[in-house]
N, C-alpha and C positions, 0 to 999 in steps of 0.2 A: 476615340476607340470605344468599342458593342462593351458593356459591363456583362458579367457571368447573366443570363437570363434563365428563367425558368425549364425545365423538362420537355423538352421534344417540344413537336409542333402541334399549334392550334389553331385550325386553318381560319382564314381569315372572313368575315361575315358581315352581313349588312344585311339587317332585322327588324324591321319597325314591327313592334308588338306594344297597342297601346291599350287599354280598357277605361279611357280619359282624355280630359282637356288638359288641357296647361291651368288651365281655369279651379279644377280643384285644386292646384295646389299656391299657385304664388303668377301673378302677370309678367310675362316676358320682361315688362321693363324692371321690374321687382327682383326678377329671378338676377339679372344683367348688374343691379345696383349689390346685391350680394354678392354674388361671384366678385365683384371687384374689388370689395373687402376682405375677399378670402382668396388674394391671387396668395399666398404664401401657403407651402406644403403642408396637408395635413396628415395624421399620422397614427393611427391605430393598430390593436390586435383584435381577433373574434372574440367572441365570449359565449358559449354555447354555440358556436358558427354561425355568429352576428354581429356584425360592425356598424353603430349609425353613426353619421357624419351630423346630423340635425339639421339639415339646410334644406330639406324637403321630402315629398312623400313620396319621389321613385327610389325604385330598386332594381337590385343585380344582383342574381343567382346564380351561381356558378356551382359548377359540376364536376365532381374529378372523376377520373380515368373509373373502373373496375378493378383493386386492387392494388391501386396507386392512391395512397392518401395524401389529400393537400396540406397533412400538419408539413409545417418547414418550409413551408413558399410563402414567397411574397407578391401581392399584385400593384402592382402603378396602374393604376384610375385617372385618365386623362378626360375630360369633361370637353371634346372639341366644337360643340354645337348646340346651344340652346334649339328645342323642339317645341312646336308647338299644335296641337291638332284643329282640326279643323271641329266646330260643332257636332257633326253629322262623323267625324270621323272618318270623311272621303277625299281627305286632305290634309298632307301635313308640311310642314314648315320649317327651315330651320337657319340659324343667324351666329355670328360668331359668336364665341365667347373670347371675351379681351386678353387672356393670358395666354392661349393659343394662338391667337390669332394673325400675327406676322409666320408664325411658321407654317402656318395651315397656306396662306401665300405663296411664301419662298417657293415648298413642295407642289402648286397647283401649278407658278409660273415654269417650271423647270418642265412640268409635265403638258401644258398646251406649248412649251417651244421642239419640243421633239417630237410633239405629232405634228407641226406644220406652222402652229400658230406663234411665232413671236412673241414673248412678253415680258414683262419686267415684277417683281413681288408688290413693285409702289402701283403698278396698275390694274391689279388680280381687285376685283370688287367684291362681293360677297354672291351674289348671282352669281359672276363668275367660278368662284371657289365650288357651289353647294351643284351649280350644271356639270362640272367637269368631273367632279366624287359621280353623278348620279351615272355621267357619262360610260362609267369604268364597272357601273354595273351590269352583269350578264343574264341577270334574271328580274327587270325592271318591272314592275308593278305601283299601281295606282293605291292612294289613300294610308292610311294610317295604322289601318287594322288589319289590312292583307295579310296571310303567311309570303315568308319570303324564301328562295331558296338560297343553302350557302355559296359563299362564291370558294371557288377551289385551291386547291393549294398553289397551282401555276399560273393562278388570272392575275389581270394585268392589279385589278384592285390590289391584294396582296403586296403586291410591291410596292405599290404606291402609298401603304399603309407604313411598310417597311421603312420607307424612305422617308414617312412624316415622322414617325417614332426615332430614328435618325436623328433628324433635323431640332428635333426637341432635345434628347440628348448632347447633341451641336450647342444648341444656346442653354447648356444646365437648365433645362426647365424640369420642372421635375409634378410627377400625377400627385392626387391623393396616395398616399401609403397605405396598404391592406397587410398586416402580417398574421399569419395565420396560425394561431395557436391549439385551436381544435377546431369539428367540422359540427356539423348537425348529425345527425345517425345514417342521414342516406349519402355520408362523404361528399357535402354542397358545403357551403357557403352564405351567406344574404346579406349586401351590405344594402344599408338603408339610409335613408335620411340625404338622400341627392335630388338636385333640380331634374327636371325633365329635359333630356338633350339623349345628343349623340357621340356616345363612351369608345373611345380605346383604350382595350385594356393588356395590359404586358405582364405575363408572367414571367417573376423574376426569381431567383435565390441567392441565397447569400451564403448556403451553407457551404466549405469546401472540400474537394474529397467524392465524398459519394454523392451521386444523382445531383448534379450541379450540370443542367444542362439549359438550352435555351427553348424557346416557343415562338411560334409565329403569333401576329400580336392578336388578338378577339374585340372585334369591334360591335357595338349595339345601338339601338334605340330604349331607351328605358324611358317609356312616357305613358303606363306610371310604371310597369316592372317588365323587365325580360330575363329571360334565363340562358345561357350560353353554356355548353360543355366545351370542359377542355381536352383539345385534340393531344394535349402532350402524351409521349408515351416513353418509355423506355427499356432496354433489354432487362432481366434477369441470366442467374448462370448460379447455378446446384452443382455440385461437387460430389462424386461415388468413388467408392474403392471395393470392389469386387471380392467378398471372404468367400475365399472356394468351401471352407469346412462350412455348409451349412446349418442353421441353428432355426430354433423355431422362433424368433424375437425377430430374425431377418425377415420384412414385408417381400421382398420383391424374389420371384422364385429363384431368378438367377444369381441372387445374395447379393446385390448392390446395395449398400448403406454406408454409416459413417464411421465405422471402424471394422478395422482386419486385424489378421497376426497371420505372420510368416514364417519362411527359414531363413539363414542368409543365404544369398544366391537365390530365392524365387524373384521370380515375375510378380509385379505387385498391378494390376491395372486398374487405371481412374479413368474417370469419363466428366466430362463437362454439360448439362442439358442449358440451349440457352433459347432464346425465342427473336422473332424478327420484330422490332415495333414497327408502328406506323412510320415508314419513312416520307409519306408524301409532303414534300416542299425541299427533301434537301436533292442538291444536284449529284452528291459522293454520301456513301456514309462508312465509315471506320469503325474498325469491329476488330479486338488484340484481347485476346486472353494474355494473363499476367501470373505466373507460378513461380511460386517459393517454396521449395521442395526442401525439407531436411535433409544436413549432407549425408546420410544415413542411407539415403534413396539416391540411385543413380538415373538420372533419366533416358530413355530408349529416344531416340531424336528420329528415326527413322518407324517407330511403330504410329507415330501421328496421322491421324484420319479423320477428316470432317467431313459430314453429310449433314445436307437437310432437305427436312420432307414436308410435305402440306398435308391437310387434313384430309385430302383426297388417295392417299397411299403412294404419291407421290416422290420417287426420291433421288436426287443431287450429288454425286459425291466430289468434294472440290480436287481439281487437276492439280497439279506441280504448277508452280507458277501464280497463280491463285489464290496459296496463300505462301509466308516465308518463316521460319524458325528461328527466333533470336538468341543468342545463345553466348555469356548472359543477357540477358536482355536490357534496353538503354536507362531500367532504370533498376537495376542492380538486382532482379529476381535471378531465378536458376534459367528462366527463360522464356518466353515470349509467342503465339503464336497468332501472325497479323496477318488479318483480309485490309488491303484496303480502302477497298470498296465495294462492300457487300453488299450493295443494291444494284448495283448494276447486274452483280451475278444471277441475285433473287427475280431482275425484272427480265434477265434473257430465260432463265429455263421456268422461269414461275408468272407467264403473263397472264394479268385478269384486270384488267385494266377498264375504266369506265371513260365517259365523254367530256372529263372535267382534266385525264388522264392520268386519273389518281388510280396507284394497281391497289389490291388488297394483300394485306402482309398478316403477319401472323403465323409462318411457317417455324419451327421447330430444327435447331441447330443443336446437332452430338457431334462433340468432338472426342475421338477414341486416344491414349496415348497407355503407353506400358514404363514402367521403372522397375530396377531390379533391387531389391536390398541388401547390401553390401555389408565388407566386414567392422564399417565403422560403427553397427550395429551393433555389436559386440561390447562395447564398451559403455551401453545403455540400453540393457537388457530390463523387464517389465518395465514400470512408471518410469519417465511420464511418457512413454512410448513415442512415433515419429509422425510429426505433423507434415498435412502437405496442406496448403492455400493454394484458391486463386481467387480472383477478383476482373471484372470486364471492363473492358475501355470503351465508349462508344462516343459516339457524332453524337456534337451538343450544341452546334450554331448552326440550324439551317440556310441561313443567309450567306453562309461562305461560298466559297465554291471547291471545296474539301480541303481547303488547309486550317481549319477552322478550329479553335478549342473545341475541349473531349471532355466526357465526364467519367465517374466510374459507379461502378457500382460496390456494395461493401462485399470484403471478404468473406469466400466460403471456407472453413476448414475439415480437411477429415485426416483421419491418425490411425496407426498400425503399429503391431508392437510383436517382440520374441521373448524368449525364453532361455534358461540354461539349467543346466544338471549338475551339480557338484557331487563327485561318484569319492567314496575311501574307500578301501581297502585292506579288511583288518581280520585276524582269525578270532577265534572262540577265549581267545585271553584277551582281546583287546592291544594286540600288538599291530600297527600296525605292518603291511605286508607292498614291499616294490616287488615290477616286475611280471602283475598281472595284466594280460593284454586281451581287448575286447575291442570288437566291430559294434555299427550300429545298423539295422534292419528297419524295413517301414511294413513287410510281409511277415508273416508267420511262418512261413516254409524261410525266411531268412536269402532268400535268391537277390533280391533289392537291395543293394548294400547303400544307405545313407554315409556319403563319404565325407570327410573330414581331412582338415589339415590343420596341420601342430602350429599355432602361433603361438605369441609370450604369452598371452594371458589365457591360455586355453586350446583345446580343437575345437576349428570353426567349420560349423557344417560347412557344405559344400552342395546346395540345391542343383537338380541334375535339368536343370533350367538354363542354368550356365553353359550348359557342356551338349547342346543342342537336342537334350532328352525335355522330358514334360514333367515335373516334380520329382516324383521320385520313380521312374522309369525312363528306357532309354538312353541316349547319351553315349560317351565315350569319357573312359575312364581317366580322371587328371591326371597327371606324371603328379603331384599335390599330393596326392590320397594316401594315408598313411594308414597302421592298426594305430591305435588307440593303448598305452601301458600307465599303469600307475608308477609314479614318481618315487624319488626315496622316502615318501613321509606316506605312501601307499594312496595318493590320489592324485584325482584326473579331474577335469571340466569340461562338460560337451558342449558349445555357446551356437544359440541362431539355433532353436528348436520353437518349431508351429507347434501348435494344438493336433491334440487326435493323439493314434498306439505308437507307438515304437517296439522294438525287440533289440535289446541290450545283449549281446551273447559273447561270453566269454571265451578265446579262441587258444586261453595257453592260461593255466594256472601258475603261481608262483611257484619256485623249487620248496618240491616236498610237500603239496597240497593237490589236491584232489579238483581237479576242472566238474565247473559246473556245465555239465552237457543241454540242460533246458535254458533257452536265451528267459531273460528277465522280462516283462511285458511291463513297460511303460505308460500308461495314460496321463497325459496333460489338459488339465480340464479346468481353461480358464471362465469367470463368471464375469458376463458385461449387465451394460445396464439393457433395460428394454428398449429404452428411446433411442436404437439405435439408428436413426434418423434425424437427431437433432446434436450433433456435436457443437460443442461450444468450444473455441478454442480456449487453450490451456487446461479444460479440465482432463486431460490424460496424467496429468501430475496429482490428481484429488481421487478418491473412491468413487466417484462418481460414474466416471467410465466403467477402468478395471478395476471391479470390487475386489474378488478376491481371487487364489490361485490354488488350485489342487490336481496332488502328481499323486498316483497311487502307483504300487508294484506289486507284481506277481511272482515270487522266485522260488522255484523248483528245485531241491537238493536230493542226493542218496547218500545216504549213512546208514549204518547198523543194520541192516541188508532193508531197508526199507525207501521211500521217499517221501520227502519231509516237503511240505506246498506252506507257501502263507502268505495272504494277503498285507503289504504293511502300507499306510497313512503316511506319508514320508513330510517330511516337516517343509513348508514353504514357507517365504519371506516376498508376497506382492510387490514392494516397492524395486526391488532388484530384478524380481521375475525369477526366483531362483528356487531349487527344490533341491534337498539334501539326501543323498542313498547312501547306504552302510551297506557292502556286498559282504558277509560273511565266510572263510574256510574253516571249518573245523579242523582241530590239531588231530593229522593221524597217530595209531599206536603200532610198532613193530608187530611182525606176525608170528606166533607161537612156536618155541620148541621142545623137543622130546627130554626127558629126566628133570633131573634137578640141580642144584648149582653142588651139593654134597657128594654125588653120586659122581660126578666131575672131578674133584678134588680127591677123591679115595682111588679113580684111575690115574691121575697126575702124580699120586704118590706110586700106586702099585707099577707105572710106569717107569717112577724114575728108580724103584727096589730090585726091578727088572736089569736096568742097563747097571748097577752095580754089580750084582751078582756077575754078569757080563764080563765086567773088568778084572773082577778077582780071579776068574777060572783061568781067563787069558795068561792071567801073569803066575799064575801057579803053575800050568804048564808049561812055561815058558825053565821054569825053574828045573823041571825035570828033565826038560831036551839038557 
């Protein structure tokens, strides 16, 4: 069975680049009496991005990708050919080496019986072996110092490279070791200290997890040095969350970066940016975005959208069918969204294909999807607000024929977060007051009612997102939607508030207090960092993110025939995301009356001096009749 091999494909080559004899360095028979000494695995790291073996004065240069650094690979260095040039350099030579050299057979015989010729590994000679490699060459040229051209991802050499790297693996044979600990400054390589011959080299890794994928193997002549780039490549995939409240720390105009804040109930939208690598050599390639969504976030499974485009303005958007939604996904994320086989897609509506029929890639994958933030949000209001991942799958074994191990790539993270209001309610003695009831407004004119429903730990907004409107417009109104009253201890909590004004307005004062007729003006004015393009997961629980939080208010009273305005600073607590309001009623006074309390008391007496007199007269006449 194939071990984890290096990164994408490096298409396969056959390169004689000499500037020498065999003669500078060591005589073929010399070179052949060493090598036999050192048939057992040798084994290094770079050091400055340099490895010498000590065993002669060729070398191999290797090249990584643009962007792709070779720290973390490993190369197996196969030595299958002592090389030798000709004086003049119009000729060169080439002879086993003895630790190769039954496999270099096996692979030659298996390859002259399927083109016609019969034969057995005991009867593959070395003419035979080094005619049949030249035979499978597509771009054959004379001498030693020729350029040569590569041979292509589909040629027949390629597989027959494939097949001998096989076959080596088959009998545990195993290359020089290359493990690569750092590079040079232009991201190369240079191992030194090799005989002159003819190298296959297999990029391998070892690491697992991320970018563990395979390469088709790079073959050379190094007599005295050659240089080979490696074709490996692989995708990337960036992660955005779209803050509608625009900020001037946001690069991108549409506000795409690495943190938001919400209501509960908005639409929260992410985007995936991912790229196509080089796929030339595999026959399928597999492409799964992988998301781990806080349950915090519900995911929209039908707002999913993938395009891609070339750098010609070009663009794709993929059918039903094409790609499918896992949901959870088979390895326990929120969900999953799998092409699986997005090279074929790339080669039908994206062909540019050359005579080797290798196409050109490098096209540009956005995948669109929406989440709504729901009322589990509520119960993890500011720090450490709601992360979302993902992380990319991709084709790691060209060789296969797409059932093949996958690699990944490391996880992206980005995070969003809310808010809440802790409202009391208390008059001018500091008592507090039940029974006051108030709406909440996102307009000044107050026509936008921010709706809310009463659950245990609070009223939870109700974003008009839910309710088939657009934030806070639109929609139809929940059977849900309640007023908003303080409690017996005269408070309320308003949970799942974004950023930006609100209008607080009180719709019914307590019995025997005076309604305040001007709504309170709300600002929520949360501080992030500036590098809002480099989220680090986990740091939404540190200052680092959300530094700090400030809620100001605006509230307008009439008393003593006047109106009384004052800005107040309302006390916040970041890590909860909470801000604290004292809504004020002054205690009224009765309204004035006429006299005095004495002037009172001298009619209740003259009144009651009155109905005596009254009674006497009555009964004295009575006396008379």
């Amino acid at each position: 069975m194939r071990k984890n091999r290096g990164i994408f494909l490096a298409s396969a080559l056959l390169l004689a680049v000499s500037s020498g004899t065999i003669g500078q360095g060591m005589s073929v028979f010399a070179a052949k009496e060493s090598a036999v000494k050192q048939m057992e695995e040798r084994k290094g790291e770079t050091h400055g991005g340099v490895i010498s073996f000590g065993n002669g004065n060729a070398s191999i240069t290797i090249k990584g990708k643009e962007g792709q650094s070779l720290v973390g690979k490993n190369f197996y260095v196969y030595q299958l050919f002592f090389a030798e040039n000709a004086k003049g350099g119009e000729s060169i030579n080439y002879t086993f080496h003895p630790k190769y050299e039954e496999a270099v057979k096996t692979v030659v015989a298996k390859g002259l019986t399927e083109s016609g010729k019969p034969t057995t590994a005991e009867n593959v000679t070395e003419y035979m072996a080094v005619d049949y490699i030249q035979s499978l060459n597509s771009y054959k040229v004379e001498g030693a110092t020729t350029p040569q051209e590569l041979e292509g991802s589909y040629s027949q050499f390629r597989y027959f490279v494939e097949t001998l790297r096989d076959e080596l693996e088959t009998r545990k044979i195993v290359g020089d070791v290359v493990s690569v600990t750092n590079t040079q400054a232009d991201n190369s390589i240079r191992i030194e200290g090799l005989e002159y011959g003819y190298y296959l080299v297999d990029e391998v890794t070892r690491v697992q997890g991320t970018h563990a994928a395979g390469s088709l193997c790079m073959v050379s002549t190094a007599n005295p040095a050659t240089e080979i780039q490696v074709k490996s490549d692989y995708p990337t995939v960036i992660k955005k969350i779209d803050e509608d409240d625009k900020q001037e720390h946001i690069k991108d105009p549409d506000g795409w970066n690495d943190i938001g804040d919400y209501e509960i109930g908005q639409t929260v939208p992410f985007k995936y940016e991912s790229n196509i690598p080089n796929m030339n050599g595999y026959k399928t390639y597999y492409y799964a975005w992988h998301d781990q969504m806080d349950p915090a976030l519900t995911f929209q499974k039908e707002s999913v959208k993938v395009e891609i485009t070339d750098d010609k303005g070009k663009k794709y958007t993929l059918k039903d069918g094409e790609f499918e939604i896992q949901m959870p996904s088979t390895q326990g994320e929120t969900f999953a969204v799998i092409v699986k086989d997005i090279k074929q897609i790339v080669d039908r509506e994206f062909p540019n294909f050359n005579e080797k029929n290798e196409n050109v890639y490098g096209q540009k994958v956005l995948l669109r999807y929406d989440a709504v933030l729901n009322d589990k949000a509520a119960n993890d209001t500011g720090r450490p607000g709601f992360e979302n991942d993902v992380r990319l799958e991709f084709s790691n074994d060209p060789d296969s024929n797409g059932g093949g191990s996958t690699g990944y790539t490391p996880w992206d993270t980005v995070v969003c977060f809310t808010y809440r209001l802790d409202l009391v309610k208390v008059n001018d003695h500091d008592q507090t007051l039940a029974g006051a009831k108030f709406r909440l407004y996102s307009d000044e004119t107050c026509k936008n009612e921010v709706y809310v429903k009463d659950e245990q730990n609070g009223y939870h907004v109700i974003n008009r997102d839910v309710l088939g409107g657009t934030d806070h417009t639109g929609g139809t109104k929940p059977k849900e939607a309640v007023e908003m009253i303080t409690d017996s201890r005269g408070e309320l909590s308003i949970i799942g508030l974004d950023q930006g004004t609100y209008y607080l307005k009180e719709t019914k004062a307590p019995d025997g207090y005076r309604l305040l007729k001007d709504p309170i003006v709300l600002k929520v004015i949360p501080t992030y960092t500036d590098k809002r393009d480099e989220y680090v997961k986990g740091q939404g629980a540190t200052n680092t993110t959300l530094q700090k939080l400030e809620v100001t208010a605006h509230i307008k009273s009439f008393y003593d025939g006047s109106a009384l305005e004052e800005d107040q600073q309302l006390e916040t607590e970041v890590e909860d995301g909470s801000a604290n309001l004292t809504v004020v009623n002054r205690v009224g006074s009765k309204l004035p009356v006429t006299g005095t309390p004495a002037m009172a008391a001298l009619l209740l007496t003259g009144c009651g001096c009155m109905l005596i007199s009254i009674v006497l007269v009555k009964k004295k006449g009575t006396k008379k009749k």
